[in-house]
C-alpha positions as a LaTeX table, in Angstrom:
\begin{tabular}{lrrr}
\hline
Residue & $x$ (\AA) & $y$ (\AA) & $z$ (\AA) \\
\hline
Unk1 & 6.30 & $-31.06$ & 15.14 \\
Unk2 & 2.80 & $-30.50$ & 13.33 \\
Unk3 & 1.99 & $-27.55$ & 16.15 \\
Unk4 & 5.71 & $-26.03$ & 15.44 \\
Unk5 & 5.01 & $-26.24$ & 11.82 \\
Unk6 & 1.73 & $-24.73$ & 12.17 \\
Unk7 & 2.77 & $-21.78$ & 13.99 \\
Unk8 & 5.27 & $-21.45$ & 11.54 \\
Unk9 & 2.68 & $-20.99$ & 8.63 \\
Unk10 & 0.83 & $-18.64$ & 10.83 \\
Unk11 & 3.64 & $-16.24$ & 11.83 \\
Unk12 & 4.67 & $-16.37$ & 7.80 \\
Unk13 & 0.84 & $-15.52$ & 7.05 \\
Unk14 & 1.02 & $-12.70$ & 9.69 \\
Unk15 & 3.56 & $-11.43$ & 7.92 \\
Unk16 & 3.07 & $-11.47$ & 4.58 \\
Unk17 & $-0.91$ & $-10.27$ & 5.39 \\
Unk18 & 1.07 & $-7.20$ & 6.99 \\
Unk19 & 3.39 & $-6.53$ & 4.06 \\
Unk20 & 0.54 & $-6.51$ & 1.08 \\
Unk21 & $-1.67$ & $-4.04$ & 3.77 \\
Unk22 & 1.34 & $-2.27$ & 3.94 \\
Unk23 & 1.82 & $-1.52$ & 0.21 \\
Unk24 & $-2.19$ & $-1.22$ & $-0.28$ \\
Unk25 & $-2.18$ & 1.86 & 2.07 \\
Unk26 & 0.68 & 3.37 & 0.42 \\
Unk27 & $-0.51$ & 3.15 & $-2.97$ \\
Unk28 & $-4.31$ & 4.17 & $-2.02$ \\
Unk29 & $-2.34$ & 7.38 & $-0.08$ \\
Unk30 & $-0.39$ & 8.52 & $-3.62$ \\
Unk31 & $-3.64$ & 8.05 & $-5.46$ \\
Unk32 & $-5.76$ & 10.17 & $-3.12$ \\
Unk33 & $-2.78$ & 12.66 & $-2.95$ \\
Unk34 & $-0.86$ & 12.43 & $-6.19$ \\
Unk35 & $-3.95$ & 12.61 & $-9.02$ \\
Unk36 & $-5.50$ & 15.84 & $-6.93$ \\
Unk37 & $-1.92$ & 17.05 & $-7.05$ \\
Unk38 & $-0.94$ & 16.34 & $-10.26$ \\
Unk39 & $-4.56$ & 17.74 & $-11.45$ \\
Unk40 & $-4.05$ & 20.97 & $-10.03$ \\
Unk41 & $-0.35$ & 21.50 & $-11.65$ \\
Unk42 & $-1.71$ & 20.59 & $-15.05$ \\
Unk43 & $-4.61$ & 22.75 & $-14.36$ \\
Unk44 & $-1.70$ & 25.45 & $-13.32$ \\
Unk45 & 0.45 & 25.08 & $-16.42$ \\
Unk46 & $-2.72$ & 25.67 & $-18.60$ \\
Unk47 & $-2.95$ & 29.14 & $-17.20$ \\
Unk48 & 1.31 & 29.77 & $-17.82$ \\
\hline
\end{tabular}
């Protein structure tokens, strides 16, 4: 029972550890695209 349990805990760790990665890469991506991005609009609508 303890091994079941403990592969348990490990599969939910897996998991989880994948999900937060997961939503760190996509967040880092819109920063490194979006502020560049949004900088050059604003930078664009000065100009207008």
């Amino acid at each position: 029972m303890r091994k079941f349990i403990d592969d348990l805990a490990g599969a939910i760790y897996d998991v989880l550890k994948f999900i937060i990665k997961s939503i760190c890469y996509v967040l880092a991506g819109m920063l490194l695209v979006g502020v560049p991005l949004y900088l050059i609009a604003f930078a664009f609508s000065l100009f207008n």
